[in-house]
N, C-alpha and C positions, 0 to 999 in steps of 0.2 A: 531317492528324492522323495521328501513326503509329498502327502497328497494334495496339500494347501498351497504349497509352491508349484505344483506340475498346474492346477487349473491358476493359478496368477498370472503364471506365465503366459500360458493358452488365451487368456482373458483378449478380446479386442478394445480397442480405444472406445469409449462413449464418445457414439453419434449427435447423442442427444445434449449433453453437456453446450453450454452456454456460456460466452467469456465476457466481460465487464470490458470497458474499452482498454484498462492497462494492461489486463491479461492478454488482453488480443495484440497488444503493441507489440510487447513483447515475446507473442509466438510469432508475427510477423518482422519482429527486426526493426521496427518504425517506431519514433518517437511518438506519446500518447495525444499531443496535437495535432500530429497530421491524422489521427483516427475521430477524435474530432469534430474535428473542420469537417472531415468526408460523413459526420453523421449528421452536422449541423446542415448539409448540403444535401442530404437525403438518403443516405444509404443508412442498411436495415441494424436496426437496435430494436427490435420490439421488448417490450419493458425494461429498455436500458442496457439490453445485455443481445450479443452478437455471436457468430461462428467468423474466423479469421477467413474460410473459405467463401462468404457471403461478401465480406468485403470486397476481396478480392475480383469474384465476381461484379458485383458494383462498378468498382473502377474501372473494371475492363469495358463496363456498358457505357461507363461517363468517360471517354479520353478528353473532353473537353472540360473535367475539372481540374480546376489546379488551387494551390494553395493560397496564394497572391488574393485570390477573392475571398477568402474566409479566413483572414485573421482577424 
């Protein structure tokens, strides 16, 4: 195996990497307006752009968001 494929492989996920809300929709499974709504309601996009883990967390701190109020 060369050597460029042995360290790609090795390579970990970028931490740092940043997802746009459809990008995020779509590593979550969820249609682009429920991600949205939950940004228009306060959960983190600092310059627009979010981690799917961030969300997540969010919502786990809001159980009393729902979507009903932010369409």
């Amino acid at each position: 195996m060369p050597r460029a494929s042995i360290r790609k492989t090795l390579e970990p996920p970028l931490p740092f990497r940043l997802y746009t809300a459809r990008e995020a929709a779509v590593e979550l499974h969820v249609p682009e307006t429920w991600l949205s709504a939950a940004r228009q309601a306060g959960a983190p996009f600092p310059g627009g752009r979010t981690r799917p883990e961030w969300v997540l967390t969010w919502l786990h701190e809001h159980p009393d968001f729902t979507l009903k109020h932010h369409r």
